[in-house]
LUMDO-524502 format. One record per residue (C-alpha): x, y, z negated; residue in one letter. Coordinates in steps of 0.1 Angstrom, whole numbers, plus 5000, padded with zeros to 4 digits. Each point is the difference from the previous one (the first is absolute). Layout:
<pts>
XYZA ...
</pts>
This chain:
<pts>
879184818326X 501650154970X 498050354987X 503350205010X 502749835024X 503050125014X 500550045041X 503050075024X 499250354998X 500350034966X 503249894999X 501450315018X 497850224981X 501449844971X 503550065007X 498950405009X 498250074964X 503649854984X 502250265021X 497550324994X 499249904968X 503349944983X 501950315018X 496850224990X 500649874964X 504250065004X 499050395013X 497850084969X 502049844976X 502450255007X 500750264973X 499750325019X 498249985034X 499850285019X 496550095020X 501349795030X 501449724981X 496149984980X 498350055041X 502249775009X 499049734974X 496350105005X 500249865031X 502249654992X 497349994972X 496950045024X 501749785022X 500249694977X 496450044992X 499050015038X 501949685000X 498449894972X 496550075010X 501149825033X 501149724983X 496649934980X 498350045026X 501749745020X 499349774971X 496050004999X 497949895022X 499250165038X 496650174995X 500350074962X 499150254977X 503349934987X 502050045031X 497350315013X 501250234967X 503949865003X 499150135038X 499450354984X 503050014974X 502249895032X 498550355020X 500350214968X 503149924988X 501650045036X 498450335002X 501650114969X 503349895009X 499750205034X 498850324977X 503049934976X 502049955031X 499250355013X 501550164963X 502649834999X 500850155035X 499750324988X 502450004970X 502649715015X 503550144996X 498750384999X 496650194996X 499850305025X 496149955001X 498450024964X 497550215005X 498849765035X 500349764977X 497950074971X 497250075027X 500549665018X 500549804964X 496250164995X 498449965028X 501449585003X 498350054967X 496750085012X 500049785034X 501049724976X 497250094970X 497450015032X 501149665014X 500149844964X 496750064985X 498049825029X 503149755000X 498949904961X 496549985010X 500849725026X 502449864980X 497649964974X 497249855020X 503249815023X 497650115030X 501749925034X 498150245025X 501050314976X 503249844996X 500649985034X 498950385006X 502750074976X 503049815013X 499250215034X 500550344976X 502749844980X 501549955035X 500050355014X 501150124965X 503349785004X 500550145039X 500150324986X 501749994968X 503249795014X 500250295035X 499750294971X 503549824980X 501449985034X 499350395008X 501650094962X 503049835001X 500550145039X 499650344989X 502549914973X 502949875024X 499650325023X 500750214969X 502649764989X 501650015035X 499750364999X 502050054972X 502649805007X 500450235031X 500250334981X 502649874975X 502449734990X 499150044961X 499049704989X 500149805036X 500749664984X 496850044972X 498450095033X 500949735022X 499249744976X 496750224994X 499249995039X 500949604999X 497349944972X 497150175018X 500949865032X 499249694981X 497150114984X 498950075033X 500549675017X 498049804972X 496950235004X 500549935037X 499349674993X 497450074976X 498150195029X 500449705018X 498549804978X 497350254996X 499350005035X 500249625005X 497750004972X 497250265019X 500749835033X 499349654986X 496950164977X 498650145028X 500349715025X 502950095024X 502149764983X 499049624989X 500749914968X 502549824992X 502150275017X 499250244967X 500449694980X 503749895004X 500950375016X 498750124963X 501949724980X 503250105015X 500350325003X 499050034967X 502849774988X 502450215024X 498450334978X 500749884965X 503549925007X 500650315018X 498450194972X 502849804977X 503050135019X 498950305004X 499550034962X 503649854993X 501950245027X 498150324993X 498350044967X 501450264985X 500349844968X 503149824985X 500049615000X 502249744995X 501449725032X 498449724979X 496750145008X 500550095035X 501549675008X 497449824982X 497150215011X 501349975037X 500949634993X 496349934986X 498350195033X 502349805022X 498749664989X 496650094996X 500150125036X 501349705017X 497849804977X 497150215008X 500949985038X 501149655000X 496249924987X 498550165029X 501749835027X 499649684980X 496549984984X 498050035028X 496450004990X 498749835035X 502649744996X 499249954967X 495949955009X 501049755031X 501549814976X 497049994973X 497849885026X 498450345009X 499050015037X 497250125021X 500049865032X 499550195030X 496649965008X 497349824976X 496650004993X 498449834968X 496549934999X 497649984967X 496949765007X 497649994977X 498849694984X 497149854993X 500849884966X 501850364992X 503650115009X 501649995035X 501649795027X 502950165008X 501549985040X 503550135012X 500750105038X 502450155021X 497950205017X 501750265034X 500250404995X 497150124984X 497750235024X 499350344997X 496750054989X 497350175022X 498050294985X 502149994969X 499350294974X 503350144987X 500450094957X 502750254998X 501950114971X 498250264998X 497049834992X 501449864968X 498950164969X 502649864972X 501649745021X 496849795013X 496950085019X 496549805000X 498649835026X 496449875005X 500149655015X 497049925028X 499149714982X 500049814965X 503249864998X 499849664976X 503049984978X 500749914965X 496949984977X 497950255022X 499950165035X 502050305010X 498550355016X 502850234991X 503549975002X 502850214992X 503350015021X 503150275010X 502949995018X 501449654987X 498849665012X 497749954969X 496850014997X 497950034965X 496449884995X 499650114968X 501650194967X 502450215002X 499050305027X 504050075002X 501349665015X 503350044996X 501849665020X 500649694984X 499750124967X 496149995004X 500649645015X 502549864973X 498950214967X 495849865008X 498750354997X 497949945029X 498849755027X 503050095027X 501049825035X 503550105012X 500949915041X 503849914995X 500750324982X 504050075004X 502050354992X 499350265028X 498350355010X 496850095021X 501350025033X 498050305011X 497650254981X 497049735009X 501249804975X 497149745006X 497649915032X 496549834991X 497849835024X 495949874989X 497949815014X 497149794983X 502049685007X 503550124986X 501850304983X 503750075011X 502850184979X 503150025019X 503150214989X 502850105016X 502950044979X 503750015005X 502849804975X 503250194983X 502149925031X 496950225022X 498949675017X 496450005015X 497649764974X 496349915005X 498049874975X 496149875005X 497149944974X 496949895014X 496949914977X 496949775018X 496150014989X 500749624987X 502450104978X 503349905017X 502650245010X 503549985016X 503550194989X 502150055033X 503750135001X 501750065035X 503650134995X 503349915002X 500949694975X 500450184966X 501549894963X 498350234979X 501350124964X 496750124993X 496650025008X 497849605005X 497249905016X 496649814986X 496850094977X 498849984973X 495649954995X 499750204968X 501350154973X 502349824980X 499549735020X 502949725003X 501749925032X 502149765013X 503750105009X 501049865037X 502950065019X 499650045039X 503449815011X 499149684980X 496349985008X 497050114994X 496749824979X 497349845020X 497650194978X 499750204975X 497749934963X 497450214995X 500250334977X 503949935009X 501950245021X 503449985020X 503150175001X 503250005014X 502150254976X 502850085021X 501550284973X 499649714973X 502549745022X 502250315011X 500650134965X 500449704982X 502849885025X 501350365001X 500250044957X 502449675004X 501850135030X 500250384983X 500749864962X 503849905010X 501150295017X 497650234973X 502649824967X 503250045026X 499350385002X 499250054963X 503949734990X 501450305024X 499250264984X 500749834966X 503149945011X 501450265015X 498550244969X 501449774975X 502949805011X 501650235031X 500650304972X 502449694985X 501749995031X 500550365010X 501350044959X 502649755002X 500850045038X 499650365008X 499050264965X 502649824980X 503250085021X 498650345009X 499350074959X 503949924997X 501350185031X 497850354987X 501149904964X 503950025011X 499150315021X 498950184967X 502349904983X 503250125021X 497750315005X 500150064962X 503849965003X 500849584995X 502149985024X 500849644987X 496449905007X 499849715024X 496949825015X 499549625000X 500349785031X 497349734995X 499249975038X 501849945033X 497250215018X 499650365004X 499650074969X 503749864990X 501650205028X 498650304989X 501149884964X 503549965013X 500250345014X 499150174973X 502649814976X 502650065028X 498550445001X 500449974959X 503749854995X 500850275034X 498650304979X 501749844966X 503149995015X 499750395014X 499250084970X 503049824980X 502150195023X 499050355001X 500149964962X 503649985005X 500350225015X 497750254979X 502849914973X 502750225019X 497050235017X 500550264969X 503950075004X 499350045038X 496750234992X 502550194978X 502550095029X 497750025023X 497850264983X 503350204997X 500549975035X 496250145011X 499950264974X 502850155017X 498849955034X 496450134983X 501850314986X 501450015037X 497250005016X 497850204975X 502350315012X 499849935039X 496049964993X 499950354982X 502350165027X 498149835032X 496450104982X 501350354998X 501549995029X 496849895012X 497450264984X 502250255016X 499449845034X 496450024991X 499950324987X 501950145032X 498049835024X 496550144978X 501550305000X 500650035036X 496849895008X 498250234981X 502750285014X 499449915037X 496349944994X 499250324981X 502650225024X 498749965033X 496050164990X 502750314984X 501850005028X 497350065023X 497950264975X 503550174996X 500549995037X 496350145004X 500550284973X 502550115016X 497550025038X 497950194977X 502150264990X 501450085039X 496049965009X 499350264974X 502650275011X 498649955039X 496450034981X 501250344992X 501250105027X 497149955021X 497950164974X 502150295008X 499150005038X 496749904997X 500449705019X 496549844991X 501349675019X 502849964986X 498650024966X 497849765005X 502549765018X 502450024968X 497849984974X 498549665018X 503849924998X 500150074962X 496849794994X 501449695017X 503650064983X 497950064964X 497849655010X 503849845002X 501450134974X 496849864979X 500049685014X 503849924993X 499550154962X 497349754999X 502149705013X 502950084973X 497350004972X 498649695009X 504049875001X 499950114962X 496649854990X 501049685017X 503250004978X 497850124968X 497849685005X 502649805006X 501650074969X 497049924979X 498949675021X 500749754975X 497850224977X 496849905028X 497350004972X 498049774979X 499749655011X 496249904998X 497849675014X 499750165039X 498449795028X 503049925016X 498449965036X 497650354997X 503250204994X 501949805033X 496950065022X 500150364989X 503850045009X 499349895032X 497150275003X 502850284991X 502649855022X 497449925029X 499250434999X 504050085004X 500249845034X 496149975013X 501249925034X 501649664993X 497849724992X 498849914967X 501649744972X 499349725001X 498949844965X 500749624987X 499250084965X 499149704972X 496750074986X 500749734971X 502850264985X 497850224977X 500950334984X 503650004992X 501650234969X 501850315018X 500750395004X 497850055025X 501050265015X 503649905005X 499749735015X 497250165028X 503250275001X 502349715005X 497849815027X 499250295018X 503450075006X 500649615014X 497150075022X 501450295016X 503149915007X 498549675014X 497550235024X 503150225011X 502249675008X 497249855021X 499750325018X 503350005008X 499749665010X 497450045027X 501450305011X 503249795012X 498349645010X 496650115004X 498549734978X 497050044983X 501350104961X 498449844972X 500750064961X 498649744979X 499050004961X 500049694978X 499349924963X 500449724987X 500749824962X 503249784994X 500149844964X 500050274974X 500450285031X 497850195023X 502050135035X 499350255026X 501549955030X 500150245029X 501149895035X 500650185034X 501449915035X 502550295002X 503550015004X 501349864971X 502450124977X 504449975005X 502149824976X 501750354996X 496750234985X 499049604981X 502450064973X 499550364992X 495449975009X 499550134967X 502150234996X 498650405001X 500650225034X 500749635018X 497250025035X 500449935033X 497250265010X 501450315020X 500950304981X 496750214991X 497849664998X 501149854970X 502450074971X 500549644986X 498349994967X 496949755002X 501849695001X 502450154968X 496550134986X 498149665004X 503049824986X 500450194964X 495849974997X 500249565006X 503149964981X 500450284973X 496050094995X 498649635003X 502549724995X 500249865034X 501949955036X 500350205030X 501149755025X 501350045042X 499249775022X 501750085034X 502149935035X 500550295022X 498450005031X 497149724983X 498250254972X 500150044966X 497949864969X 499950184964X 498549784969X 499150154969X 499549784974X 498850114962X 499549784975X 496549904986X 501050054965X 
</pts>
């Protein structure tokens, strides 16, 4: 058997290190990367090397210290691309977590610093009980790093989804956003999965070879869905040679990759080199008289259970192995035997090494070893091994199960004389691994056998036997493997060197002279025609564009025609609309003035009507007063102490009404004074746009106390926002209470419960307030004059029509922006704001 040889399941792992490997090297080879382009490479990158840890390991031998530290790499590196998996979660298409982030990146850090350092130690000794210790942590650490990616990138679709809710901006960035982490998602699905397959199989609730092919093919599935996903949604530029190569190159590596699983077949492949153990045998080692053994082979029934065994558990191993005193001298090799050292493997070691690690103390002649038909499987419980002494006989029996979980038993039993026996009872089996025999001493030589052709009559003395099943298996599997090993690596040399020919010639070269013409007529050729090379796509597309570039030459040849006769018709033409211009300049000027007289009388009989009804009441009241104070006088005169006091009540009320009218027609004339200065509404400085709304609502909530309160939708991602704050808490006021008394009229007539609802929100380079109620809407008839001063609907003596007007001049004249209506009557009304951020 060759040092290093290749097996079926290297052939898939092959296959996996090309697709991570050369689309980690295509993402940081490009010129800028952003944060989740690097992540994302981290992981391709980490990936390769789990495959390529993988794939050395599958190339030593079972039981090596070789393929024990390649064991190690395989746990580390897929650790790390779980960990690089998790950033690249985090910052894939948008980074709403940093500061999450930066506290996860450190504590994968630490998790992975405290998992490493023991990791080196057993790497560097290549112990397999401490290596096994830490593929269990390794395991957990997967489980845990593959669910936290899942939990990130679920977060980040609920936001994403949320957004596209709130607002169209952006919708198709979005979408296509949405779509990328939705496939993000599925591959660390299946990276869970494989985590848990991995824990499940680890930990015995799955055999094997379940975790074996489940492992090789999901990961194959992974890498190419980690290519696709890097050609549809990186966020950097690239060019349709290397997505179709790069998608191309994954494609073939797949099917290869699969295609190699379902055809190298590693128990097919050790039927036919002659591996077999039958399904029940017993070999028996007599000693000889002149050294060496006779050697008997039997079919023997089920072996019994044995009575008054003494179980060894695993947790009775200290470093793999535990010793165990024999009842008698056992004769073997050059000496006799007392101790022995054994574990959970059908392998027993009567000397050297105290960590018998199986077959490799056999076949390396470390130590003197006898192996009972050892073959790839587990313990089958925690007693990993049963023992039964007596001074005739000592029993090992181990009960193990195979990759597929089928039930094994395998016997050692050593006699006083010097004989023993090695028993299997299980179903027939054709190892890949694993052999059965002995060797006396160290370095002793021994005689290779092979089961299915027959065994020796005896064996030489200071020789020792073996049947190396791994040594057949590999050796047929390297020729087997080789083929399909060169047919993936011509592949990929082919399509990398030969397919960018094809797609050049085929494909780049007609689209280079198709976006060549399109320049070209861009920069004003309109003579500029493409080549038809093809009969294909390509050449209809070429076609039309020829046939779009004579159509637009041809327009153009004719509207210069007629630009040469365009100047004498400008000429008369301009005539002609300069003295409909002139025309129209004077029916402008005369429907304008025409117009600010309109304005001016309906302001000024506002204001007339407004301000004379509080005069005509005072004036009515003066008037009381002075007929109150002549019958004042009179009953003075007669001393009528009751009437007094009944008139001068009289007076007081009349003096309260007078008073409170005076009061109203001042507060006509300080409404018109601040409306004539609104535009002028103060400075406009940074103001938290949201404190000042809830603080309108606060002042519009203590006008009507009986209704209930606002309700507030306000966008907390808005900010402070440059304005004159006190105008525009003037402005929103007003909104407010006109909202609160159209909702009170509104319940007042349907009963209803009223509502009035204030919003904020941001819209490109704007921010909007928006008030909403359920009241009776506005006619088409007040719609076109809302703004206008003195225009209400509110009964005389509860409104005089100036907030709308007032809120107008402060949005348009003092800030810059709209004051919009939003209305049917009978189905409420809606105002907007919006002012500009700027």
């Amino acid at each position: 058997m060759p040092p290093l040889s290749l097996t079926p399941q290297a052939v898939p792992l092959l296959c996996q290190l090309l697709i991570a490997g050369t689309a980690a090297v295509y993402l940081l080879s490009l010129p800028r990367r952003t944060r989740a382009t690097r992540w994302l490479g981290a992981v391709l990158g980490f990936s390769a090397a789990f495959s390529g840890a993988y794939f050395l390991a599958t190339l030593a031998p079972a039981g090596s210290a070789w393929e024990i530290r390649a064991s190690l790499a395989i746990y580390v590196m897929l650790l790390a691309t779980v960990v690089s998996a998790i950033q690249a979660a985090y910052t894939f298409v948008s980074s709403p977590f940093r500061k999450e982030r930066r506290i996860v990146l450190w504590l994968s850090a630490g998790a992975g610093l405290a998992l490493f350092v023991p990791t080196v130690w057993a790497f560097v000794r290549a112990d397999l009980a401490h290596a096994r210790i830490l593929l269990g942590a390794y395991s957990i650490g997967l489980l845990l790093a593959a669910a936290g990616s899942i939990l990130v990138l679920g977060r980040k679709a609920a936001r994403m989804r949320a957004l596209l809710r709130q607002s169209d901006v952006r919708r198709v960035a979005r979408l296509r956003a949405a779509e990328g982490i939705g496939a993000f998602i599925a591959l660390l699905v299946l990276d869970l999965a494989m985590a848990l397959l991995n824990a499940a199989a680890w930990f015995g609730v799955l055999p094997l070879i379940v975790l074996q092919y489940g492992s090789l093919l999901g990961q194959i599935v992974i890498s190419v869905g980690f290519v696709v996903l890097v050609i549809n949604h990186a966020p950097e530029p690239s060019t349709v040679q290397a997505k179709i190569v790069g998608l191309a190159l994954a494609t073939v590596l797949a099917v290869l990759g699969v295609a190699s699983l379902v055809t190298l077949r590693p128990t097919e492949i050790a039927e036919t080199a002659g591996n077999v153990v039958p399904q029940r045998v017993v070999l028996r080692f007599e000693p000889r008289e002149a050294g060496g053994y006779r050697l008997d082979q039997r079919r023997d029934g089920a072996l019994d259970s044995l009575a008054g065994g003494r179980p060894l558990r695993l947790a009775d191993l200290r470093e793999g192995s535990a010793e165990v005193a024999l009842p008698f001298a056992f004769p073997f090799g050059d000496g006799e035997v007392r101790d022995i050292r054994t574990g959970c493997s059908p392998v027993v070691v009567l000397d050297g090494d105290p960590r018998p690690v199986p077959m490799r103390s056999l076949r390396g002649g470390a130590s003197a070893t006898i192996a009972a038909f050892l073959v790839p499987g587990v313990p089958a419980s925690a007693a990993c091994l049963e023992t039964a002494f007596s001074p005739d006989r000592a029993v090992f029996d181990w009960a193990r199960v195979d990759v597929s979980g089928r039930a094994l038993r395998h016997r050692l039993v050593l006699f006083p004389d010097g004989a023993f026996e090695l028993a299997y009872d299980g179903p027939p089996l054709h190892p890949v691994t694993g052999g059965v025999g002995f060797r006396p001493s160290r370095q002793a030589p021994f005689l290779s056998v092979a089961l299915a052709e027959g065994l020796p009559a005896s064996i030489p003395a200071g020789v020792g036997m073996l049947e190396d099943y791994e040594e057949v298996y590999r050796n047929a599997a390297h020729d087997r493997a080789l083929p399909f090993a060169l047919l993936v690596i011509g592949a990929m040399a082919f399509v990398m060197l030969l397919f960018p020919v094809f797609l050049r010639r085929g494909i780049l070269r007609p689209l280079q002279n198709l976006l060549g013409g399109v320049e070209r007529v861009q920069l004003g050729d309109l003579d500029a025609r493409v080549p038809v090379r093809t009969s294909d796509e390509f050449g209809l597309l070429a076609r039309a564009f020829n046939g779009m570039a004579a159509s637009v030459s041809g327009a153009e040849y004719r509207l210069r025609a007629y630009a040469d006769t365009l100047e004498t018709r400008v000429v008369e033409r301009t005539a002609e609309l300069e003295s409909s211009l002139d025309e129209l300049q004077r029916t402008q000027g005369a429907l304008v003035e025409t117009e600010k007289m309109a304005s001016l009388g309906r302001l000024t009989s506002g204001i007339a009507h407004e301000i004379k009804n509080p005069l005509n009441f005072v004036v009515n009241f003066a008037d009381l007063q002075a007929e109150l104070l002549a019958d004042l006088a009179a009953a003075m005169g007669e001393g009528d102490r009751a009437e007094v006091d009944a008139l001068l009540e009289d007076l007081a009320v009349n003096a309260r009404s007078i008073q409170a009218h005076g009061a109203r027609a001042d507060g006509i004339v300080r409404a018109m004074q601040l409306h004539a200065r609104g535009a002028a509404s103060g400075e406009r400085i940074p103001t938290d746009l949201n404190g000042l709304l809830r603080l309108a609502a606060e002042e519009a909530e203590k006008r009507h106390p009986d209704l209930p309160p606002i309700a507030l939708d306000l966008d907390e991602g808005i900010g402070e926002v440059p304005l004159a704050p006190e105008g525009i808490l003037q402005a929103v006021v007003n909104l407010l209470d006109n909202a609160l008394y159209a909702t009170r009229q509104s319940a007042e007539g349907d009963g209803e419960p009223p509502r009035v609802t204030l919003c904020s929100e941001r819209r490109g380079a704007d921010v909007g307030i928006r008030v909403c109620d359920r009241g009776p809407g506005i006619s088409d008839e007040v719609r076109d004059r809302l703004f206008e001063p003195f225009v209400t609907t509110k009964p005389t003596g509860e409104g005089v029509g100036l907030g709308l007007s007032l809120a107008y001049g402060i949005v348009t004249a003092g800030h810059g922006g709209r004051l919009e209506a939003e209305s049917r009557e009978g189905d409420g009304a809606t105002f907007c704001i919006w002012l500009p951020m700027a």
